[in-house]
NUZA-689621 format. One record per residue (C-alpha): residue number from 1; y, x, z. Coordinates in steps of 0.25 Angstrom, whole numbers, plus 5000, padded with zeros to 4 digits. Each point is the difference from the previous one (the first is absolute). Example, Ala and Ser with C-alpha at 12.3 -4.5 7.8 and 13.67 -1.06 7.14 Angstrom:
% NUZA-689621
   k   yy   xx   zz
   1 4982 5049 5031
   2 5014 5006 4998
% end
This chain:
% NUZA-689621
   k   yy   xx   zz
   1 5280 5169 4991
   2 5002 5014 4999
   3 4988 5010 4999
   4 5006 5007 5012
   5 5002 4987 5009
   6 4986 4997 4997
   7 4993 5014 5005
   8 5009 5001 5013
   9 4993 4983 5003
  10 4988 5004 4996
  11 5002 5014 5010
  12 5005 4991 5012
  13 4987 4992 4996
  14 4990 5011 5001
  15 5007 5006 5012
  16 4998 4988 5007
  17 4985 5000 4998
  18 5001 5011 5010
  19 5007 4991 5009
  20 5012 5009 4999
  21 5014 4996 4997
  22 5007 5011 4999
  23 5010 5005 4988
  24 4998 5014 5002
  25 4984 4995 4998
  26 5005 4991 4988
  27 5008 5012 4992
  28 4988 5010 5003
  29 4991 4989 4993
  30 5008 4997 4989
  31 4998 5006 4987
  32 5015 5003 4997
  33 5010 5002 5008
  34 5012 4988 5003
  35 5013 4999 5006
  36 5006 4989 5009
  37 5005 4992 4989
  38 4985 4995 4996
  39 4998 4995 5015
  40 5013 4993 5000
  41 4995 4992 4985
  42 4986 4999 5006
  43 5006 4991 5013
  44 5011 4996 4993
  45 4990 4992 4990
  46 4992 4996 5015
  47 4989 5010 4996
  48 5000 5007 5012
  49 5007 5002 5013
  50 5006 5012 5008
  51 5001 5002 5015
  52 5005 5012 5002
  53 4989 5010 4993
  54 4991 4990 4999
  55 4997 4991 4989
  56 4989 4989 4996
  57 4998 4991 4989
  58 5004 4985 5001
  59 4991 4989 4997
  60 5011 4999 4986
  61 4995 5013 4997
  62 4986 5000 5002
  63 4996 4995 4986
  64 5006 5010 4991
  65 4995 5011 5012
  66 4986 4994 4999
  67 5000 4999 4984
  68 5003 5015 4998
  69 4990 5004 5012
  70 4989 4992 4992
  71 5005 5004 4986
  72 4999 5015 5005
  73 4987 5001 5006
  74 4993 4992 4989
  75 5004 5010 4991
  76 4997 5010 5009
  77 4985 4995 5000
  78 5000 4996 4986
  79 5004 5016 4996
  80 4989 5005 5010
  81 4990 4990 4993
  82 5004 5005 4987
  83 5006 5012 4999
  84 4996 5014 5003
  85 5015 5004 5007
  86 5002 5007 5014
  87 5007 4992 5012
  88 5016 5006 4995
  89 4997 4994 4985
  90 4995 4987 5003
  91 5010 4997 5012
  92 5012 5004 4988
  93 4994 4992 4991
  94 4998 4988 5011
  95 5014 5000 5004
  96 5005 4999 4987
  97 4990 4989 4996
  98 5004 4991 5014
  99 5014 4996 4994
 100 4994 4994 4984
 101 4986 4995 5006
 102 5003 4985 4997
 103 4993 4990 5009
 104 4988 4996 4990
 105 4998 5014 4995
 106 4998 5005 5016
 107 4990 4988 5001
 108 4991 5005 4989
 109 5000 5012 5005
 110 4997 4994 5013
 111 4988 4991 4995
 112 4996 5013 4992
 113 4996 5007 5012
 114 4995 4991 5008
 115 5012 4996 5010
 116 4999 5014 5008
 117 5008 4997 5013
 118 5001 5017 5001
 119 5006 5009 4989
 120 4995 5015 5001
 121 5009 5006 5010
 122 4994 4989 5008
 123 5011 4990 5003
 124 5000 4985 4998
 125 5003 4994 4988
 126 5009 4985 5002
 127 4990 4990 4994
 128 5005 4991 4989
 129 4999 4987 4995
 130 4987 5005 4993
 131 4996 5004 5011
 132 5003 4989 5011
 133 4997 4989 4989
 134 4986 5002 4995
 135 5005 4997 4988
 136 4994 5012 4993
 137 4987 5005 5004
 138 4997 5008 5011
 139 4990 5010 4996
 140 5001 5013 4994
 141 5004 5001 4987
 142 4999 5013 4998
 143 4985 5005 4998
 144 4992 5012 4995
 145 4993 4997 4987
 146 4987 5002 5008
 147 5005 4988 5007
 148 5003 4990 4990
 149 4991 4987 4996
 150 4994 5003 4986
 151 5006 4990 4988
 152 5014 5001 5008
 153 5012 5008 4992
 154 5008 5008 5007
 155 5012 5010 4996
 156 4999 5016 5006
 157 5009 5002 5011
 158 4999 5013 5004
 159 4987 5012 5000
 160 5000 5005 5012
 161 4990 5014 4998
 162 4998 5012 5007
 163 4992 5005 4987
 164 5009 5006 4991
 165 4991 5001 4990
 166 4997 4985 5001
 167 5013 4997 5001
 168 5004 5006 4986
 169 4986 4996 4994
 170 5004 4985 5004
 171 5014 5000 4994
 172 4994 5009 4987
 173 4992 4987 4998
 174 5014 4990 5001
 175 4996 4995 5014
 176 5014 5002 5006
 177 5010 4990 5008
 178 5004 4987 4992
 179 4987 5000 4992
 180 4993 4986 5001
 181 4984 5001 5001
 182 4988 4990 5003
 183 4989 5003 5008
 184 4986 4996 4994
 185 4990 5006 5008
 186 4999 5007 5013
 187 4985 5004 5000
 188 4995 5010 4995
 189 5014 5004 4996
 190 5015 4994 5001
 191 4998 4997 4986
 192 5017 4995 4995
 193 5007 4997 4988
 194 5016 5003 4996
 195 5008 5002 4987
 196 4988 4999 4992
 197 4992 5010 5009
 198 4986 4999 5007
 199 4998 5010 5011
 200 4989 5002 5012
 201 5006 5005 5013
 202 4991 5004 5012
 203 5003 4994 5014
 204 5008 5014 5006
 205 5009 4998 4986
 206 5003 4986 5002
 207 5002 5001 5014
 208 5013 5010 4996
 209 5008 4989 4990
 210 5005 4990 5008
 211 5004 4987 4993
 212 5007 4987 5001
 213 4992 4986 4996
 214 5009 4992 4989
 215 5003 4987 5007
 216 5014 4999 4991
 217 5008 4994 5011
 218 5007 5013 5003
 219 4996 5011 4989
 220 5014 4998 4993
 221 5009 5003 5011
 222 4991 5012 5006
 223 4998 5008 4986
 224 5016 4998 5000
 225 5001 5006 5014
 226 4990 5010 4996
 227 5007 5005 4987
 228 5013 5001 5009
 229 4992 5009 5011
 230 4995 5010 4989
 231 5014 5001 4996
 232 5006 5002 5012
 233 4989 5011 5001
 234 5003 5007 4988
 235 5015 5001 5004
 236 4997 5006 5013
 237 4991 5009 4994
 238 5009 5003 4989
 239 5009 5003 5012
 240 4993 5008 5008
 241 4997 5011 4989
 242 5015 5000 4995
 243 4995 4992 4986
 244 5007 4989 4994
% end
């Protein structure tokens, strides 16, 4: 399906949160503009249907409307988690992420953080087989160092400090996102070890590097996604400034 025929469904989705039915309300809402031609593929392939100037998802077309509205606002709450980007970026980022996000890597990111049922701007996230089956574990994955059960490994996620100075004093000593640590000790000091390194953190450090506990069942697929995230990142960024 064209990118285009997926941001008018996921418009006519959203619109309808609002109870409204509209199209005027759906091209206000859509991120690009479209022409009748797409309305007519979207009902020809019993997507949607029109009456008038109003249309509304069939029960054909709720899946693939349900699958971009989840896939977009897991990456909407996955970029807000991580990265330090204002509402414009991260929504660009999230759309274009919501048409590759395959099923699996959308659960990892899921079980990652903890099944929210809200992203950022406050809507609801569809839940997903993760979600409805139990099959991965509820609780939050996602926890500050300060947080985390010493003798468990885990790989840095994001740090999340108001310190500048702390912030570059932390990565000037190689603790960054992706680097795998153990926690040994938690009293008197968060006392862990990476890449050969020993280092002792007081609580209000550790409390600003957030980690991610190594289960394996789901590491693969999320440092894929991750990796593609950053990418996207730079490309936007590299846009945004007029640099390739």
């Amino acid at each position: 399906m064209r990118h285009t025929d997926d941001n008018v469904l996921e418009a006519i989705w959203v619109v309808s949160e609002t109870g409204d039915s509209g199209l005027d309300a759906v091209r206000r809402r859509c991120r690009e503009e479209f022409d009748g031609d797409v309305l007519q593929r979207l009902e020809e392939d019993g997507l949607v249907i029109r009456c008038g100037n109003e249309v509304a998802i069939t029960e054909r077309g709720k899946p693939r409307a349900l699958t971009l509205i989840r896939c977009h606002r897991l990456a909407e709450a996955l970029l807000f988690t991580i990265f330090d980007l204002d509402w414009e970026a991260r929504e660009a980022m999230a759309c274009e992420v919501e048409h590759t996000l395959v099923p699996e890597l959308a659960e990892g990111i899921c079980t990652m953080l903890g099944h929210p049922t809200e992203c950022p701007s406050g809507k609801q996230i569809p839940p997903g087989l993760c979600c409805v089956s139990h099959r991965q574990m509820i609780r939050r994955q996602v926890v500050p160092l300060s947080e985390l059960e010493p003798g468990r490994t885990a790989r840095i996620l994001f740090i999340k400090s108001h310190n500048v100075t702390r912030h570059q004093q932390l990565c000037t000593a190689g603790l960054a996102p992706g680097v795998v640590l153990t926690l040994f000790q938690r009293s008197p000091a968060y006392r862990i070890q990476y890449d050969g390194t020993e280092l002792a953190l007081d609580r209000a450090v550790a409390k600003d590097v957030f980690v991610c506990p190594i289960n394996g069942d789901n590491h693969a697929a999320l440092d894929a996604e991750m990796d593609h995230l950053r990418d996207r990142r730079s490309l936007l960024l590299r846009r945004s400034t007029g640099t390739h």
